[in-house]
Structure formats: structure tokens, C-alpha cells
Backbone as a chain_set.jsonl record, in Angstrom:
{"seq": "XXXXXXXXXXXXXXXXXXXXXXXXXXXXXXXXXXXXXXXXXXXXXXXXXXXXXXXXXXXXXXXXXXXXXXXXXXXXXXXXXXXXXXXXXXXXXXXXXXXXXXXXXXXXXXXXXXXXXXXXXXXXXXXXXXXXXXXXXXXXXXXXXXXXXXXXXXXXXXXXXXXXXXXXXXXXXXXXXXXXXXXXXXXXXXXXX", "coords": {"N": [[118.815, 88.628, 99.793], [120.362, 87.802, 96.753], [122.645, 85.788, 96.274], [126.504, 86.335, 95.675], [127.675, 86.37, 92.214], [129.609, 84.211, 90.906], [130.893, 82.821, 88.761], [131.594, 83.724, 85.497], [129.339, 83.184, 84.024], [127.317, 83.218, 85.944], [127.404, 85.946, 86.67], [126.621, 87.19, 84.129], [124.093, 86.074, 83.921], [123.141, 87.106, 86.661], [122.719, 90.32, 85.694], [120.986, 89.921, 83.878], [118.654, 88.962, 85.406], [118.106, 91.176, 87.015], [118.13, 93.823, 84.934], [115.717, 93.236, 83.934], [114.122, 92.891, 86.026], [113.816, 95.767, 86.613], [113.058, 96.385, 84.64], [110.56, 95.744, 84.369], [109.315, 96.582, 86.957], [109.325, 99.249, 85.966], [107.848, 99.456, 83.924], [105.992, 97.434, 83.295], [104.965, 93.769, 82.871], [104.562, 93.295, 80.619], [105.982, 95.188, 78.901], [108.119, 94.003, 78.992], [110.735, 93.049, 77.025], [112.904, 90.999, 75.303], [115.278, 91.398, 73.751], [115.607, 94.513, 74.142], [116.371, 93.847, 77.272], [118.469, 92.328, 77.13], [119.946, 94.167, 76.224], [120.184, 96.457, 77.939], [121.583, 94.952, 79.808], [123.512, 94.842, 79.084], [124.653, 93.09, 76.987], [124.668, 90.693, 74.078], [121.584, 89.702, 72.265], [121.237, 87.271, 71.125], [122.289, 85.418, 73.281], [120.534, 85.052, 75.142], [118.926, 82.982, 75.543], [120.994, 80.942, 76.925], [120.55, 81.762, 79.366], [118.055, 81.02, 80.278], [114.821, 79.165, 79.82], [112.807, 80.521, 78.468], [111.0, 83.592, 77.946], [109.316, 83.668, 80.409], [110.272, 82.583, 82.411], [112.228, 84.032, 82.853], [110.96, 86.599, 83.546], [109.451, 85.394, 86.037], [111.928, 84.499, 87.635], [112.847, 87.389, 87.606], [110.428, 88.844, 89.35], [110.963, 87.389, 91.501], [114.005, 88.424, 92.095], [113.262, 91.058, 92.254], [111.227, 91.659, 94.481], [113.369, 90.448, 96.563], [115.376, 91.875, 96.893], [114.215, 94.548, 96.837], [112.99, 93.82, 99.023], [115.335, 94.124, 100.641], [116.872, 96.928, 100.394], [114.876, 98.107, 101.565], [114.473, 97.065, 103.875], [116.97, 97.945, 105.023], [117.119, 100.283, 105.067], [114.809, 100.668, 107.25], [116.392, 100.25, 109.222], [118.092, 101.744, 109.369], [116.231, 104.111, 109.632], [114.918, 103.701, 112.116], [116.926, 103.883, 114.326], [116.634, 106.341, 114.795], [114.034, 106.816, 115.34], [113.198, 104.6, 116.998], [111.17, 103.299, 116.228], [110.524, 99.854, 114.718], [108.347, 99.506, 112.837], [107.058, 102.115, 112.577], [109.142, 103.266, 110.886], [109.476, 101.592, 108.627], [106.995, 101.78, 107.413], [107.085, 104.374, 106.801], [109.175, 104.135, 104.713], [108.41, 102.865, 103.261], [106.409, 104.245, 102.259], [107.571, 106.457, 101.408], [107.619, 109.552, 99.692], [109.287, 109.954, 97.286], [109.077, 107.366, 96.442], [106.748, 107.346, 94.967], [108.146, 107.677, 91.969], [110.076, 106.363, 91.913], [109.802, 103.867, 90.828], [111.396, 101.604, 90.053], [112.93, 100.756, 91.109], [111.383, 99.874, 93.497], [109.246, 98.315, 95.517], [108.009, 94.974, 94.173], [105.378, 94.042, 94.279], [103.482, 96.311, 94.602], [104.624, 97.937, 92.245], [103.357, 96.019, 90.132], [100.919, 94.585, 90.818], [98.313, 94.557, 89.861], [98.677, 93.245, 87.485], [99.566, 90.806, 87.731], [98.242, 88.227, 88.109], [97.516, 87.989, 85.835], [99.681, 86.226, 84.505], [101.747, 83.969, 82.94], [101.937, 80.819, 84.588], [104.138, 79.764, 86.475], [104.953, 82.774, 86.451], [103.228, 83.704, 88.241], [103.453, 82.465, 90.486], [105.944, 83.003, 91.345], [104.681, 85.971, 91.292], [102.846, 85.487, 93.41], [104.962, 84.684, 95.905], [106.217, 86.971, 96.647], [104.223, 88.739, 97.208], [103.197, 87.105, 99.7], [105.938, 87.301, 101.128], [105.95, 90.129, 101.475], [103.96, 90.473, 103.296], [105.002, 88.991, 105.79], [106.714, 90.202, 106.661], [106.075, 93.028, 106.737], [104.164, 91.226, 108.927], [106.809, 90.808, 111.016], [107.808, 93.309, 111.49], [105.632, 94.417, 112.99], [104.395, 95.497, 115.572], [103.799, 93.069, 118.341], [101.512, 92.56, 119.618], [99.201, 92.868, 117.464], [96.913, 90.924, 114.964], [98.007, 88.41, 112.708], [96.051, 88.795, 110.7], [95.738, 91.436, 110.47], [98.951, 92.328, 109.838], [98.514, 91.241, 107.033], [95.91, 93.313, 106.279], [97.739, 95.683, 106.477], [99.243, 95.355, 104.216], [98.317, 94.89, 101.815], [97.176, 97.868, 102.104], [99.12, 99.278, 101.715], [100.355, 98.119, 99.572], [98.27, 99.035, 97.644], [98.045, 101.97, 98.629], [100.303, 102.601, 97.017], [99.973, 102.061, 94.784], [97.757, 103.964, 93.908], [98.578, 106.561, 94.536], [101.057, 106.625, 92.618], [99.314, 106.539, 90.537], [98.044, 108.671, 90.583], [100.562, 110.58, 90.726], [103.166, 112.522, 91.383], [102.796, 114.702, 92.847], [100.807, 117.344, 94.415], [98.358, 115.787, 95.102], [99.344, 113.053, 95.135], [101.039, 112.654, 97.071], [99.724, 113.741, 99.014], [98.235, 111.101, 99.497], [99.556, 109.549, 100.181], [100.549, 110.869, 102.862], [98.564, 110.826, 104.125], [97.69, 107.992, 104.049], [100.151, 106.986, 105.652], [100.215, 108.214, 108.292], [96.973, 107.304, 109.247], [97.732, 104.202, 109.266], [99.755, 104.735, 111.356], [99.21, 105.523, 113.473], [96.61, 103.625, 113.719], [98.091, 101.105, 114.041], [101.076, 101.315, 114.869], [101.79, 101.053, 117.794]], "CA": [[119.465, 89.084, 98.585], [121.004, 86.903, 95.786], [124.284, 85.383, 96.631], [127.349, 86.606, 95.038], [127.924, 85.398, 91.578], [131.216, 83.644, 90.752], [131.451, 82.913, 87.072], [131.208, 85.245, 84.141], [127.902, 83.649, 83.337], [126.411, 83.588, 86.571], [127.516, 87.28, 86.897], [125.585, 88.101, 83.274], [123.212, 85.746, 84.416], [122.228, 87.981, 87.239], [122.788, 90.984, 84.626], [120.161, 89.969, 82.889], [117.635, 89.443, 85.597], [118.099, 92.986, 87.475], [117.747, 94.624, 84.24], [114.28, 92.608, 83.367], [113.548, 93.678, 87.047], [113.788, 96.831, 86.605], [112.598, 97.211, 83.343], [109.413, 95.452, 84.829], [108.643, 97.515, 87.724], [108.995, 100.291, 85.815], [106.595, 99.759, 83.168], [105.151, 96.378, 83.512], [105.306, 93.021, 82.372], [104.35, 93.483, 78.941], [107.148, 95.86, 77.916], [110.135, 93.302, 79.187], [111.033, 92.881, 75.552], [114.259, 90.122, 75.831], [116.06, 92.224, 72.954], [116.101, 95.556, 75.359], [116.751, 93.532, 78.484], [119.63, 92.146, 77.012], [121.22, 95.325, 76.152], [120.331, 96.924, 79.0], [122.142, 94.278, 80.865], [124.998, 94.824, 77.731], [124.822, 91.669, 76.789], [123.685, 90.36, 72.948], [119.86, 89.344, 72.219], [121.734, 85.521, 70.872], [122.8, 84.966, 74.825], [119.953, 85.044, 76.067], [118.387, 81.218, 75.82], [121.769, 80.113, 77.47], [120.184, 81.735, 80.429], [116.822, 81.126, 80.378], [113.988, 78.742, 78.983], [111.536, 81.449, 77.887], [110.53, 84.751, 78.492], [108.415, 83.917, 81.55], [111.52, 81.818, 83.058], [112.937, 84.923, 83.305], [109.786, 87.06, 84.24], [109.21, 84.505, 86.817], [113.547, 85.361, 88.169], [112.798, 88.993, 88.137], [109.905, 88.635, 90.444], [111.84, 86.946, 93.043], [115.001, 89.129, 92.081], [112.849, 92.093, 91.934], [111.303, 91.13, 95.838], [114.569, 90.327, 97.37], [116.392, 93.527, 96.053], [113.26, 95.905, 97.446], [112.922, 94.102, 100.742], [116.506, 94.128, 101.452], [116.861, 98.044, 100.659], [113.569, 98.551, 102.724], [115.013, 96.646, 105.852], [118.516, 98.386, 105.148], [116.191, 101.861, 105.078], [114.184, 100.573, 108.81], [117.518, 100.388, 110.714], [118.504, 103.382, 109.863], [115.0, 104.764, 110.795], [114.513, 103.502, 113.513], [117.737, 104.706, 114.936], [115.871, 107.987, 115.211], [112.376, 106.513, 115.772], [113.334, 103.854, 118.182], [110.028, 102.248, 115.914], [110.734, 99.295, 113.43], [107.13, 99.392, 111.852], [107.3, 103.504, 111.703], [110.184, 103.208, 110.207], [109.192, 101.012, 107.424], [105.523, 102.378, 106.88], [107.638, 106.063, 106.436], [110.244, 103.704, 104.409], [107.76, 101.774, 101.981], [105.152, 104.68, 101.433], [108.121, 107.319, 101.033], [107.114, 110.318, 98.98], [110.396, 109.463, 96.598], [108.797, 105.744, 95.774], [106.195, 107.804, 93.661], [108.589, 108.32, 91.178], [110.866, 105.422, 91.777], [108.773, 102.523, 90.684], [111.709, 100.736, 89.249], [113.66, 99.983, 92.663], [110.571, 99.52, 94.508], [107.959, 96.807, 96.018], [107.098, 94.365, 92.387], [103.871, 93.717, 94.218], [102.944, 97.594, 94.122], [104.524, 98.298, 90.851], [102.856, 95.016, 89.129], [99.968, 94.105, 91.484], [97.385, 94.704, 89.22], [98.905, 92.25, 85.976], [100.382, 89.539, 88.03], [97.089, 87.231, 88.112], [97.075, 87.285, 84.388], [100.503, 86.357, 84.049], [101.979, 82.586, 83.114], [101.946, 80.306, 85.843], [105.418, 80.658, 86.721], [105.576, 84.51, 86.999], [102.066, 83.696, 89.292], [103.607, 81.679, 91.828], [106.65, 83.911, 91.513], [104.206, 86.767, 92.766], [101.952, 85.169, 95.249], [105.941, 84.343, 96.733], [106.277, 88.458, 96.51], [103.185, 89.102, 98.518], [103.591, 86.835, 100.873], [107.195, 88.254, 101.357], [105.834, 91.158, 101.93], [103.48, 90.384, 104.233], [105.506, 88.207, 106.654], [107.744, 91.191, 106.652], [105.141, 93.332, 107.564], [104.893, 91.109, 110.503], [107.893, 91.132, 111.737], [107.919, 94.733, 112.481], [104.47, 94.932, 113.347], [103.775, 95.242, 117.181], [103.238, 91.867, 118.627], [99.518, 92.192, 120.062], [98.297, 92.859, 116.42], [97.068, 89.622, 114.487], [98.465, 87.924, 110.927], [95.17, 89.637, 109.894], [96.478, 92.96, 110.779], [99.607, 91.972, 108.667], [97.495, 91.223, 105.595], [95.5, 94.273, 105.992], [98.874, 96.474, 106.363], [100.223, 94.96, 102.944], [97.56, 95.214, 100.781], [96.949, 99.224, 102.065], [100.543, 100.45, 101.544], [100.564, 98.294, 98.181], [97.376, 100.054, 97.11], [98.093, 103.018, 98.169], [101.196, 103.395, 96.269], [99.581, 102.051, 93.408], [97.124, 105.003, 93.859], [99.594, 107.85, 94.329], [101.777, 106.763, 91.468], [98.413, 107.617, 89.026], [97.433, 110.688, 90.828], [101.465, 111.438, 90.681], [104.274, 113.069, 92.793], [102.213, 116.4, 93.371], [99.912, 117.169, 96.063], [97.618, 114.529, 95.582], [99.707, 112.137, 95.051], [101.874, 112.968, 97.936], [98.51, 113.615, 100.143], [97.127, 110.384, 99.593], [100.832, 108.331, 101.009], [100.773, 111.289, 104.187], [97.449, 110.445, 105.097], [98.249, 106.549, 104.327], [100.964, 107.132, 106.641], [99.249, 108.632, 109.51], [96.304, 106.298, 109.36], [98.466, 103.48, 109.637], [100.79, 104.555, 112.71], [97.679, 105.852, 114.486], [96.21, 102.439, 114.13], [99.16, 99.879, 114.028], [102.687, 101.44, 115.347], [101.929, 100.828, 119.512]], "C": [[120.094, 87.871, 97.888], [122.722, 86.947, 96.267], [125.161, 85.902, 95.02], [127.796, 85.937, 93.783], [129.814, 85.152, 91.431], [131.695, 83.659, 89.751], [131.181, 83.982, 86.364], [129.932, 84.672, 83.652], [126.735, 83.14, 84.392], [126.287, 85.07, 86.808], [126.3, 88.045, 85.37], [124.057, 87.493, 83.813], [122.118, 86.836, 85.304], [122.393, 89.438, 86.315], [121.364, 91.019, 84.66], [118.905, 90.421, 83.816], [117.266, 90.862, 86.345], [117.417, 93.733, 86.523], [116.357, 94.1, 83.76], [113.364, 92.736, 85.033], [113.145, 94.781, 87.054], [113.218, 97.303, 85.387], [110.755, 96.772, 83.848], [108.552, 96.341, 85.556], [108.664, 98.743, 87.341], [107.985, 100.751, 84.912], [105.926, 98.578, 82.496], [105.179, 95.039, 82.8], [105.411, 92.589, 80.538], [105.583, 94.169, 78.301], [108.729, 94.847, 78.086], [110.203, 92.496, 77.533], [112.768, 92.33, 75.886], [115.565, 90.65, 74.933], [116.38, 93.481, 73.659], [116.659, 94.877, 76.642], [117.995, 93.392, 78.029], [120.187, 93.192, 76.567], [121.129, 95.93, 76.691], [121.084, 96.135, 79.99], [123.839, 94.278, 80.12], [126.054, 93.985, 77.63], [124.099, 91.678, 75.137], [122.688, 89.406, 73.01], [120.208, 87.334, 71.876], [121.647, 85.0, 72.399], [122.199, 84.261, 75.413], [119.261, 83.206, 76.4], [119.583, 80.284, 76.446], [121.674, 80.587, 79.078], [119.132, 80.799, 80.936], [116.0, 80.166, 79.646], [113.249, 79.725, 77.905], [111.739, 82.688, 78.494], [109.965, 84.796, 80.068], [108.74, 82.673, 82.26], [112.104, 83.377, 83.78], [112.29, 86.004, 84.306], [109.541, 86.61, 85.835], [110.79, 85.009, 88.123], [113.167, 86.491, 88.278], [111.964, 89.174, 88.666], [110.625, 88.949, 91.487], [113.006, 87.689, 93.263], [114.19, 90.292, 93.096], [112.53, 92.421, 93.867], [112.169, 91.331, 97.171], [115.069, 91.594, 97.411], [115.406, 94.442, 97.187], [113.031, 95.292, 98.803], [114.13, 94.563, 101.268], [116.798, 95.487, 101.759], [115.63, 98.413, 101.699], [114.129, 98.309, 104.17], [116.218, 96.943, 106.106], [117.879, 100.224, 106.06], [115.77, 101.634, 106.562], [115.179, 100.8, 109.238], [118.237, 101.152, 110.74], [117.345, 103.891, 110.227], [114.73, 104.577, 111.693], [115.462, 103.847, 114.356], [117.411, 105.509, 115.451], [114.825, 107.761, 115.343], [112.355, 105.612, 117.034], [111.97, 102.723, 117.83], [110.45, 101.191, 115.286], [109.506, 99.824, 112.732], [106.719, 100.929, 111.201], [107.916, 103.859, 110.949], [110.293, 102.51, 108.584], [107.857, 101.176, 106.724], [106.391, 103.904, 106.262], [108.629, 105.074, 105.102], [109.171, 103.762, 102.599], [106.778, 103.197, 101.087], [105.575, 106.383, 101.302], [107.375, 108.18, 99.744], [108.302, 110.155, 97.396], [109.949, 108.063, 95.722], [107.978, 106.306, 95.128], [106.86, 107.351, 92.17], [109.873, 107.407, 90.856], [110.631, 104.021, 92.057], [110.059, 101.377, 90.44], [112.616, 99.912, 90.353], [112.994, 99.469, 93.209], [109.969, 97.92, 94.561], [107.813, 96.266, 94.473], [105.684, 94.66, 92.888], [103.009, 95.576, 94.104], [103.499, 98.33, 93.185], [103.577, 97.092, 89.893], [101.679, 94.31, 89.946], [98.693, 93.337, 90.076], [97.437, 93.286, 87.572], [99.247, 91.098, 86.504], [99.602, 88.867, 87.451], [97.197, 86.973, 86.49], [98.51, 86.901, 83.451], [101.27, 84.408, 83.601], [102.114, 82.069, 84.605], [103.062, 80.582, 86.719], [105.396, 81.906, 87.017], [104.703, 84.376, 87.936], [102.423, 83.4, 90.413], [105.093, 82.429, 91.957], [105.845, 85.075, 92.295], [103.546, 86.523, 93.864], [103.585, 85.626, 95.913], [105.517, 85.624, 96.911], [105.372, 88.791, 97.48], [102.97, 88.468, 99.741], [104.934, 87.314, 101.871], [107.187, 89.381, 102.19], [104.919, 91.398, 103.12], [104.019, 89.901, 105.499], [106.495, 89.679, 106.982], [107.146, 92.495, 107.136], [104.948, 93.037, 108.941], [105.715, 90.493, 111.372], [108.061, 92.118, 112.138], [106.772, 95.203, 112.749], [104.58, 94.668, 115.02], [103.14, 94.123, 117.395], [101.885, 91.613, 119.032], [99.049, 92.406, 118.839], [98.379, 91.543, 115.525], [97.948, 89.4, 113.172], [97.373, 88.842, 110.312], [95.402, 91.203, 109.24], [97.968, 93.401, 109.415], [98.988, 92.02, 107.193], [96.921, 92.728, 105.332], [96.716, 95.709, 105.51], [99.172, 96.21, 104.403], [99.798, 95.382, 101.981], [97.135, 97.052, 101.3], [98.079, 99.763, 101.375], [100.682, 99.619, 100.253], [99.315, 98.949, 97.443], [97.286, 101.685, 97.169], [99.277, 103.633, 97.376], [101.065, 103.294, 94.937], [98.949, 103.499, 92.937], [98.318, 106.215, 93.775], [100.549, 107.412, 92.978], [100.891, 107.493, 90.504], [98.116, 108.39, 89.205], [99.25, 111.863, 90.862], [102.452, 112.546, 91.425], [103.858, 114.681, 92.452], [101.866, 116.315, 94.747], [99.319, 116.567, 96.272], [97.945, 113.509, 96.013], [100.36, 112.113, 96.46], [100.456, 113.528, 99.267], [98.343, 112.328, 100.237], [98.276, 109.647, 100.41], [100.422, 109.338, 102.235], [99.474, 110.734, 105.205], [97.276, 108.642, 105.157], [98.838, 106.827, 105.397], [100.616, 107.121, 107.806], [98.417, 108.135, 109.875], [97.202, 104.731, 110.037], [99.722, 103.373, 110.851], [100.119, 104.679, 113.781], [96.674, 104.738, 114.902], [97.01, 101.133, 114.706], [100.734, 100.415, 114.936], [102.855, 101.194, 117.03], [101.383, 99.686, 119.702]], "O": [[120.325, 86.9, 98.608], [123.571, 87.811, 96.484], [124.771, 85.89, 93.852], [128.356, 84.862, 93.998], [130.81, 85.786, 91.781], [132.732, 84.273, 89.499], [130.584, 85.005, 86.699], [129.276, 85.394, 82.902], [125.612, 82.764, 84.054], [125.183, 85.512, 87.128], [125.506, 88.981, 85.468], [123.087, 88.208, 84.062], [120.995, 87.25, 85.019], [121.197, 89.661, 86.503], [120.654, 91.835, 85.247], [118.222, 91.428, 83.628], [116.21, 91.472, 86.176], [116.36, 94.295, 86.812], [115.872, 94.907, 82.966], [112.137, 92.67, 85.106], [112.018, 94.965, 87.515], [112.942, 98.482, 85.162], [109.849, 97.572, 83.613], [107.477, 96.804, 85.175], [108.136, 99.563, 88.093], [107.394, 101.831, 84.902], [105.398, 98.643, 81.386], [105.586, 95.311, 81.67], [106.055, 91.913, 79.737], [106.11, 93.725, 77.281], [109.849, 94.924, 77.58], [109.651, 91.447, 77.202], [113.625, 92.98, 76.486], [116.713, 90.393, 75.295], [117.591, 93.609, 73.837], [117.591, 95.525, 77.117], [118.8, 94.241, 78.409], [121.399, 92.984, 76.534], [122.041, 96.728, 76.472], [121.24, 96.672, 81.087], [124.915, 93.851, 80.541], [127.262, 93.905, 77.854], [123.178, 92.454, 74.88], [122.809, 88.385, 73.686], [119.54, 86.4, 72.32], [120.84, 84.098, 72.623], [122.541, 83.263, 76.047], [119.277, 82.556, 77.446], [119.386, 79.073, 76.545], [122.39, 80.089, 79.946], [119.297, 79.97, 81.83], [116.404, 80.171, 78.483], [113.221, 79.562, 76.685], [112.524, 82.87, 79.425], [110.136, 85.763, 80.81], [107.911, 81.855, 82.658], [112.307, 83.638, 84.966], [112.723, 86.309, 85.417], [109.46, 87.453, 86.728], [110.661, 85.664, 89.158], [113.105, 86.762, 89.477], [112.235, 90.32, 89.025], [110.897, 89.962, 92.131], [113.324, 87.811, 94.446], [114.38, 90.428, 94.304], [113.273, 93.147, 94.528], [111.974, 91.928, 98.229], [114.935, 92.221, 98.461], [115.872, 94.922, 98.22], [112.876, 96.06, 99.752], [114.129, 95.319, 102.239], [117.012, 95.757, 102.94], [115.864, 99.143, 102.663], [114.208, 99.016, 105.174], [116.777, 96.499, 107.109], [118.145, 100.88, 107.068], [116.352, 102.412, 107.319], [115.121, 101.838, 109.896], [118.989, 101.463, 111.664], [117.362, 104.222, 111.412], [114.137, 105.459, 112.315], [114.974, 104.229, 115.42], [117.737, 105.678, 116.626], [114.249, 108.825, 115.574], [111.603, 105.845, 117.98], [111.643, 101.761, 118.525], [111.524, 101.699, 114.964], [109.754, 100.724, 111.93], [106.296, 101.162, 110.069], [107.546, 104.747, 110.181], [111.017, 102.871, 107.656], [107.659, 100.749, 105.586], [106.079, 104.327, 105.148], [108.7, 105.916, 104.206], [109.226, 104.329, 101.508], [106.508, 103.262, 99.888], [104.787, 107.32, 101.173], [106.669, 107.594, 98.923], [107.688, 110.341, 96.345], [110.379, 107.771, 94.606], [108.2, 105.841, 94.011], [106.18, 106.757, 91.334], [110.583, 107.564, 89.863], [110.988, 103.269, 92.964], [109.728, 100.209, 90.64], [112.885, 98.711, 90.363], [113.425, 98.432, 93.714], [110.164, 96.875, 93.94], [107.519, 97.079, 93.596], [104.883, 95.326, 92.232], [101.976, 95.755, 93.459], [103.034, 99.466, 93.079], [103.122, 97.536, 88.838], [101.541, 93.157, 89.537], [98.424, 92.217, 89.644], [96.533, 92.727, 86.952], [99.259, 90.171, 85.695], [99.851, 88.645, 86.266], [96.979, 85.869, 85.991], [98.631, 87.094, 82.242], [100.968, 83.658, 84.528], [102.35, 82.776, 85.585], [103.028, 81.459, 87.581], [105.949, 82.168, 88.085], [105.145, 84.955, 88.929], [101.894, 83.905, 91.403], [105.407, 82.344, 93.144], [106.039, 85.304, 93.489], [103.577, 87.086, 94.958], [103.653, 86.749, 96.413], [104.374, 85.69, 97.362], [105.768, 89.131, 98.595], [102.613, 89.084, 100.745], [104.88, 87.603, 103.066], [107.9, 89.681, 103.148], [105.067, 92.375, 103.854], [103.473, 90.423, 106.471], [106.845, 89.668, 108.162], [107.792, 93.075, 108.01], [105.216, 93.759, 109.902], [105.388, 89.771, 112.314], [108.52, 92.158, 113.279], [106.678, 96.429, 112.796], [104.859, 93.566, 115.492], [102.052, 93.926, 116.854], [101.253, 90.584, 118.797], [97.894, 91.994, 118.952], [99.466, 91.025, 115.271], [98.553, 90.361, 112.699], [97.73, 89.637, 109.442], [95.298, 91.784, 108.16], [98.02, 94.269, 108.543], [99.134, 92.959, 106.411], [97.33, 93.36, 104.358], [96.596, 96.472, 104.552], [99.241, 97.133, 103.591], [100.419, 96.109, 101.205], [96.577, 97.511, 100.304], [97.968, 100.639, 100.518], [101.243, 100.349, 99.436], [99.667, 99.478, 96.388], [96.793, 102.465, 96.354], [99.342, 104.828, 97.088], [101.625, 103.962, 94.068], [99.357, 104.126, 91.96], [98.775, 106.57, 92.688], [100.618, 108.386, 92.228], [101.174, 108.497, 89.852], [97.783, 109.179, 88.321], [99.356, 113.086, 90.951], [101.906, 113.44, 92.072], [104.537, 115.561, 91.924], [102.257, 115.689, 95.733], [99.19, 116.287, 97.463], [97.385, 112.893, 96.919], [99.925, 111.121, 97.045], [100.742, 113.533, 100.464], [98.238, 112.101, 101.443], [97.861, 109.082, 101.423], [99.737, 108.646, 102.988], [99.399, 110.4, 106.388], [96.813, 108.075, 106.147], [98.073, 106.972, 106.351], [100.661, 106.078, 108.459], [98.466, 108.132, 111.105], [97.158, 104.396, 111.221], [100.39, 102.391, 111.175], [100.318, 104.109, 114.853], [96.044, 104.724, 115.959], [96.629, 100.364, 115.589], [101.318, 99.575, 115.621], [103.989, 101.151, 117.507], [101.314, 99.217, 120.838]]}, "num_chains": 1, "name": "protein.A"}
């Protein structure tokens, strides 16, 4: 997680990028418009270049914000599951591919709200998401069961960010909410022992 700010303009500072986080993962890099961010962060649209170089300075920050923020709730979420599972990796497969993250794109994973646009994004926001997916992978294994490889890892990362890509467009019904249970189940049935 991002260390505590101190001043009043590291505090809007981070302001700003949360709300260009969140405005991201919820409806993609294209809409972070630096006139809404900043007043969603309720701050004025002048401010903003005493943060930031550019647009995709900031883009690039809400990545890595965006990242940090959703692993930390995720691995806050495992240790309470696992309390009652006694799993880590059940615990964070039930965590990540929750029936709730449908519908709450804007907290969640960047790399499975913004998978799909990163690659075509300035360099900067690029090497901002590779970081993101690697993130997420290493994190992966760490609570993966030690006899399964880095490969195993990889494969994990890219399923549970595809399939939540998938259930977001089929939507928090029954499909949508079929396609994470049987994610789910696949994945503990292969990976959780």
C-alpha cells in the first residue's frame, strides 16, 4: 500500500490518483478525463500539472495505485478466509473471483478491469501494467501450494483475470455468476492441495 501522506499536497496528490484509479477500473482508460478526476478527487482542473507531467504520468500512478490498493484488500480478504478454510489459495481464488467483483470493477484487480487496453496504452502506463501482472502473479504464488510450478502461477493469473473479464460482459446473473462458480471449482480441484 502507499505510505501515509504528510503534506497537504502529497495528501491531494494521492487524491488525485485513487480517484483516476477508480475512475479507470471502472470504465477504462479512455474515459480518465483530468477535468472529472480532479473533481472527483475535489480538487480544481488548474492543480492538476503541479502533480503530474501529463495525463499518462498519472495513468501510469493509477496503475500501480490501482494494483497496490486491490492486492492489499485481496490479502486483507485471504486472512480472514482462511481462518475458516485453513487454505490461503482457496481463500483468495473465492476472494479474487467473488460473485460481488462482477459488479465492483472499480475496487478490483486493474489487470482484469483493463487487461484488454493496457498494450495499447503509452509506454509508461505499459510498464506500469506489465508491473500489475506480474504483481499479480507472484502473488498468486505465494499462496499457491508449493509442489505446483511458476507455470502453474502464470496459468492461475491469466484464468481468474479472464474469467472475470468474461463474467463482467455476461453480467451479475446466472451466467455471469456460473461462469466465476465453475472458474472456482476448476481451479481448487486442480491447484488448492
Amino acid at each position: 500500500m502507499n505510505s501515509i501522506p504528510t503534506s497537504k499536497k502529497e495528501q491531494s496528490h494521492q487524491r488525485i490518483v485513487a480517484a483516476a484509479a477508480r475512475v479507470m477500473r471502472r470504465s477504462g482508460f479512455k474515459s480518465v478525463n483530468v477535468a472529472e478526476v480532479m473533481k472527483e478527487a475535489g480538487l480544481t482542473h488548474g492543480g492538476f500539472y503541479a502533480h503530474f507531467a501529463s495525463r499518462d504520468a498519472l495513468l501510469a500512478e493509477a496503475v500501480t495505485h490501482a494494483s497496490q490498493d486491490s492486492g492489499a484488500l485481496v490479502s486483507a480478504f485471504v486472512e480472514k478466509l482462511s481462518a475458516r478454510h485453513g487454505n490461503r489459495f482457496q481463500a483468495f481464488i473465492e476472494s479474487y473471483l467473488s460473485d460481488s467483483q462482477i459488479t465492483a470493477c472499480e475496487n478490483g484487480c486493474p489487470v482484469a478491469a483493463l487487461c484488454s487496453e493496457m498494450r495499447t496504452q503509452a509506454p509508461e502506463v505499459v510498464e506500469s501494467s506489465r508491473q500489475a501482472i506480474i504483481s499479480l502473479q507472484k502473488l498468486v504464488r505465494e499462496l499457491l501450494p508449493e509442489h505446483h510450478g511458476e507455470g502453474a502461477s502464470w496459468t492461475i493469473a491469466a484464468t481468474i483475470s479472464g474469467a472475470m473479464q468474461m463474467a463482467r460482459v455476461l453480467g451479475d446473473g446466472k451466467q455471469g455468476r456460473a461462469l466465476l462458480a465453475s472458474t472456482r471449482a476448476e481451479l481448487l480441484e486442480r491447484y488448492a492441495t
